[in-house]
C-alpha positions as CSV (number, residue, x, y, z in Angstrom):
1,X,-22.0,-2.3,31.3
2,X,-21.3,-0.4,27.9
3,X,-20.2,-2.4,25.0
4,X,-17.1,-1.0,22.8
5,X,-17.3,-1.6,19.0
6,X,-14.2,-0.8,17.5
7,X,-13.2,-0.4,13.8
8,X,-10.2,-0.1,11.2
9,X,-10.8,2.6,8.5
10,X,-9.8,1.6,5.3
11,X,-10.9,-1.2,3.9
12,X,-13.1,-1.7,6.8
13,X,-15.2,1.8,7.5
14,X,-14.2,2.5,3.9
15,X,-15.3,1.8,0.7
16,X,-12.4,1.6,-2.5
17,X,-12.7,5.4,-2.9
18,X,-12.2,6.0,0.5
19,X,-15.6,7.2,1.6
20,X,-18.1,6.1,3.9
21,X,-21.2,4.5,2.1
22,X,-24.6,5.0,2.5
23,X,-25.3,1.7,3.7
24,X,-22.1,1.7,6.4
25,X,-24.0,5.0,8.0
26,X,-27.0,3.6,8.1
27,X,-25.4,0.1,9.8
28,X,-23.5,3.2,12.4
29,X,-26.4,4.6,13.1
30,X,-28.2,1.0,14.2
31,X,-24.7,0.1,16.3
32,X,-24.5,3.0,18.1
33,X,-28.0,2.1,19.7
34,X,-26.1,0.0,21.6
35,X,-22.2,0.2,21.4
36,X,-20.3,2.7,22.4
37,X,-18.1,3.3,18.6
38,X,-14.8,4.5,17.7
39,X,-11.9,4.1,15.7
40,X,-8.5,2.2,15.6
41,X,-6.4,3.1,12.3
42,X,-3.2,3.5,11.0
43,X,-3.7,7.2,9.8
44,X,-2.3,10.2,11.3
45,X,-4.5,13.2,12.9
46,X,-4.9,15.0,10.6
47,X,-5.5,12.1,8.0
48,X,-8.2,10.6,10.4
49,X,-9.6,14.1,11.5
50,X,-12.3,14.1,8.9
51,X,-13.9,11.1,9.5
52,X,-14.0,11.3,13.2
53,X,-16.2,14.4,12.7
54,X,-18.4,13.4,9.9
55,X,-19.4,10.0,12.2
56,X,-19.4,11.9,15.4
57,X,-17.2,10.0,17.6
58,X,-16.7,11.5,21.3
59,X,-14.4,8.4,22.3
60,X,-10.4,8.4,22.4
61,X,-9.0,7.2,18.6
62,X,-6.4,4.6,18.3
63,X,-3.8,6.4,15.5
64,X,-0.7,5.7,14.2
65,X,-1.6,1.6,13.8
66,X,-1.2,2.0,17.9
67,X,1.2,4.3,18.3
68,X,-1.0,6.6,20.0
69,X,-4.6,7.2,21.6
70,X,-5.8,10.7,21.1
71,X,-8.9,12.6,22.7
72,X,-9.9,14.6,20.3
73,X,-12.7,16.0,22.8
74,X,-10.0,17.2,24.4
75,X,-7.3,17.9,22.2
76,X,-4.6,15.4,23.5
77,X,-2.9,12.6,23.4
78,X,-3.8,9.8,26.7
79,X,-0.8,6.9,25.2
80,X,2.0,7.7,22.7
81,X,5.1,5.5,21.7
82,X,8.2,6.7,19.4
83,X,10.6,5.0,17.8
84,X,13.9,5.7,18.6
85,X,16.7,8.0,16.2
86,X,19.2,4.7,16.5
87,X,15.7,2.5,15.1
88,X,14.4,4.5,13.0
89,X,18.0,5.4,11.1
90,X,18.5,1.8,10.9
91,X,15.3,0.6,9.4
92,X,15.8,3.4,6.9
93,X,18.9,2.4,6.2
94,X,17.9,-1.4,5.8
95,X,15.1,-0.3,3.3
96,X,17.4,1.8,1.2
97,X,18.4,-1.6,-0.2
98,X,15.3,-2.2,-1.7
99,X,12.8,-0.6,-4.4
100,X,10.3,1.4,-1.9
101,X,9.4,4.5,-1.0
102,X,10.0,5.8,2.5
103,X,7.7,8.6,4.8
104,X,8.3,9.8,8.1
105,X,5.7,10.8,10.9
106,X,7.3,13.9,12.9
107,X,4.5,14.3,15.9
108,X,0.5,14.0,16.7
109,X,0.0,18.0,15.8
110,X,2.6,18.1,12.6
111,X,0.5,16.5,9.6
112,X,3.6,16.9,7.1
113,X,4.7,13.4,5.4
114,X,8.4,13.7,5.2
115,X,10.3,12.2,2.1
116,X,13.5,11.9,0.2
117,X,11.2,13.0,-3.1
118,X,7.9,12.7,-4.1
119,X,7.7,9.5,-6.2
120,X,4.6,8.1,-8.4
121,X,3.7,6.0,-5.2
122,X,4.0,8.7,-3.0
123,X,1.7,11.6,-5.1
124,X,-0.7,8.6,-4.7
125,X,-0.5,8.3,-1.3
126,X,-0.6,11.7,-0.6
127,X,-3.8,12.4,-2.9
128,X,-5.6,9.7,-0.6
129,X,-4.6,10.9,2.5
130,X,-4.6,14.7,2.0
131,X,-1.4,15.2,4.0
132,X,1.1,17.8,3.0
133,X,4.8,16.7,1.8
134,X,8.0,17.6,2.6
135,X,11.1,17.0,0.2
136,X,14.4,16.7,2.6
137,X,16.6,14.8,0.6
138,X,19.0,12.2,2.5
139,X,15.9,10.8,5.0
140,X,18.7,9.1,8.0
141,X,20.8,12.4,7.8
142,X,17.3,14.4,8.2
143,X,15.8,12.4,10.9
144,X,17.1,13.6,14.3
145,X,14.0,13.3,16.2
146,X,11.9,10.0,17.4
147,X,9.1,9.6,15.0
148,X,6.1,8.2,15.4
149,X,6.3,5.8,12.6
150,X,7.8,4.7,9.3
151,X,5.5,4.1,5.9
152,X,7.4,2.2,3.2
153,X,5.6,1.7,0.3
154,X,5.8,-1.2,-2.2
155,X,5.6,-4.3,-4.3
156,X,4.0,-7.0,-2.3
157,X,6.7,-9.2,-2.8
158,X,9.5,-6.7,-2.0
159,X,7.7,-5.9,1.7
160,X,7.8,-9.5,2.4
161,X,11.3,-9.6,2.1
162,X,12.2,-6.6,2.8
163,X,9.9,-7.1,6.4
164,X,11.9,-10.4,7.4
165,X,15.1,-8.4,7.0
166,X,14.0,-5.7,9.3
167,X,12.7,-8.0,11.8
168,X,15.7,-10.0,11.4
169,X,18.2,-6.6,11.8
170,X,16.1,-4.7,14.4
171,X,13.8,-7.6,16.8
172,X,12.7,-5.0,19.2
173,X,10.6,-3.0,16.6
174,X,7.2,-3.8,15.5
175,X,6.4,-4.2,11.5
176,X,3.1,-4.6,10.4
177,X,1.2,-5.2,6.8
178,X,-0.9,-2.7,6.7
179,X,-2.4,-2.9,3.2
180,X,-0.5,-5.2,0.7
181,X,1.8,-2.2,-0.7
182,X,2.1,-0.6,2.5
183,X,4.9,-2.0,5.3
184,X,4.5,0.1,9.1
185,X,7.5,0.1,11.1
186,X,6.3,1.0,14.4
187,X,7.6,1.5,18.1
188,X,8.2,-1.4,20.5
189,X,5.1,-2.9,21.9
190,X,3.2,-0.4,19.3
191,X,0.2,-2.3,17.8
192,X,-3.5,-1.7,17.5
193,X,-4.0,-4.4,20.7
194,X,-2.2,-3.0,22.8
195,X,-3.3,0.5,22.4
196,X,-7.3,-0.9,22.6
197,X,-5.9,-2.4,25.9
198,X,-5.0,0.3,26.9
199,X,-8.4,2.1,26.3
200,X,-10.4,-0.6,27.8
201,X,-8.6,-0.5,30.7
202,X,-9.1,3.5,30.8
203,X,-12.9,3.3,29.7
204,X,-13.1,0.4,32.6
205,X,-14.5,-2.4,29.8
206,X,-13.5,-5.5,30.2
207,X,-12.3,-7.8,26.4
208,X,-15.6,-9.5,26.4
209,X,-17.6,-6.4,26.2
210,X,-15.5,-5.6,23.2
211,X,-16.1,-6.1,19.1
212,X,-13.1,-5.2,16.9
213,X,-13.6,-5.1,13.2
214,X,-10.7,-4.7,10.5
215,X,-8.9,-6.3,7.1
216,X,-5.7,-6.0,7.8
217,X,-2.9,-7.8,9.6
218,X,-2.3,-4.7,11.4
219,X,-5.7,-5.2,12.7
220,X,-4.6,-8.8,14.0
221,X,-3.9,-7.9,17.5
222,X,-7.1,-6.3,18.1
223,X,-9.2,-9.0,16.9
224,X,-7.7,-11.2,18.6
225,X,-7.7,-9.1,21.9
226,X,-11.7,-8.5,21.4
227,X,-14.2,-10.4,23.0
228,X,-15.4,-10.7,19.8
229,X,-13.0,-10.3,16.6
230,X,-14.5,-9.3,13.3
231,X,-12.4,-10.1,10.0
232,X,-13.4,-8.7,6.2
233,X,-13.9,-11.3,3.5
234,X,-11.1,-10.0,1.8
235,X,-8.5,-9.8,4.5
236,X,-5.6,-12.3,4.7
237,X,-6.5,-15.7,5.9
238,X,-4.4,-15.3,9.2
239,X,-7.0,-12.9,10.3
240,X,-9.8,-14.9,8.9
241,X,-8.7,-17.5,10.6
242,X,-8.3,-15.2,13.7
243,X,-11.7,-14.1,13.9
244,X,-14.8,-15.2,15.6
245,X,-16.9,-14.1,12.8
246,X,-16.2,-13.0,8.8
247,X,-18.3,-10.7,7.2
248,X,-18.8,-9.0,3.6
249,X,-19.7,-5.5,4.3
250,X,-20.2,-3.3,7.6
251,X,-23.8,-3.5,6.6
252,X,-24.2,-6.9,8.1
253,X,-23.2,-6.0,11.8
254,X,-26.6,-4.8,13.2
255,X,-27.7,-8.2,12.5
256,X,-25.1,-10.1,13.9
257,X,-24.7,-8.3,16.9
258,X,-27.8,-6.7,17.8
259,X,-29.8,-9.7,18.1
């Protein structure tokens, strides 16, 4: 029976310049001796694109923080959620009363971020990411389509509010912490579990054949889905706490589970 490792990007994968280290290759290259490896991140396709190539993975991606499992073998998507106009007009609408920055995600095969303007946070967003942006003024009166997701960038404190509000206004939508400045709003039932339940289910591995390794609370689901969940040091204490085992670096995973 194969065994599935399974691991966030940044933060995780990542180092704080947003590369892939020399010593998290190395630690790839002893897993996938015995794991069958592949990612789960909130990033887009053409945002995660990269790194699926330079580490070689042949397995379906979890995108979107869940919102969809792509084949990139194949070209295609295998699960894909969207939240609805009504939702997404009204979480935009709810955020408009507070100090951050909003994107849109159109579709799988458009990598454009979509925003009222390009702000400070946003130019720095973009930069990491590498997406293209789009300028469309009035975001609600723009967005007649189901997207994929909503970014909303800001202050720490502002996201905590600003999250109880939306789930407060909107209960059936999911929104996630993805890094302390960044707030997902995401499609019902939408969530990096799910999705990697979905994908075991397809691959035919059961949970306890399964490792899951993130830093986030977006990554909570998973880890707690995982036969064995994997936490960062530096995460939040609710996924700490979450986890079966906490770890420093990448580096320290052949050890731990290759024994």
């Amino acid at each position: 029976m194969p065994r599935l490792l399974v691991f966030d990007l940044d933060g995780t994968l990542l180092d704080p310049d947003h590369r892939l280290s020399p010593a998290t290759h190395a630690a790839l290259g002893a897993l996938s001796r015995q794991f069958w490896i592949t990612l789960a991140t909130g990033r887009s396709l053409a945002s995660a694109r990269p790194f699926v190539t330079s580490l070689g993975v042949t397995l379906p991606v979890i995108l979107y923080n869940g919102a969809v499992v792509y084949e990139f073998l194949a070209g295609r998507a295998l699960y894909k959620r969207r939240l609805t106009v009504e939702e997404a007009r009204a979480a935009l609408g709810i955020a408009r009363d507070f100090p951050v920055d909003a994107e849109v995600y159109r579709d799988i095969h458009d990598p454009t971020l979509y925003v009222e303007r390009v702000t400070p946070r946003i130019a720095r967003f973009q930069m990491k990411e590498k997406l293209p942006t789009r300028e469309v003024g009035d975001l609600p009166s723009f967005l007649n389509f189901p997207p994929l997701k909503l970014l909303l960038l800001g202050e720490p404190e502002v996201l905590g509010e600003l999250q109880r509000e939306l789930e407060r206004a909107l209960p059936g939508i999911t929104v996630v912490r993805s890094e302390v400045d960044y707030l997902e709003v995401l499609p019902r039932g939408a969530s990096k579990g799910a999705a990697l339940r979905f994908l075991c289910d397809r691959l035919g591995i059961p949970r306890d054949k399964v490792v899951a390794v993130g830093d986030q609370l977006n990554d909570l689901e998973m880890v707690r889905y995982a036969g064995v969940g994997v936490a960062m040091a530096h995460g939040p204490a609710e996924l700490r706490r979450a986890a079966d085992i906490v770890i420093s670096s990448v580096a320290e995973l052949p050890e731990l589970l290759t024994r």
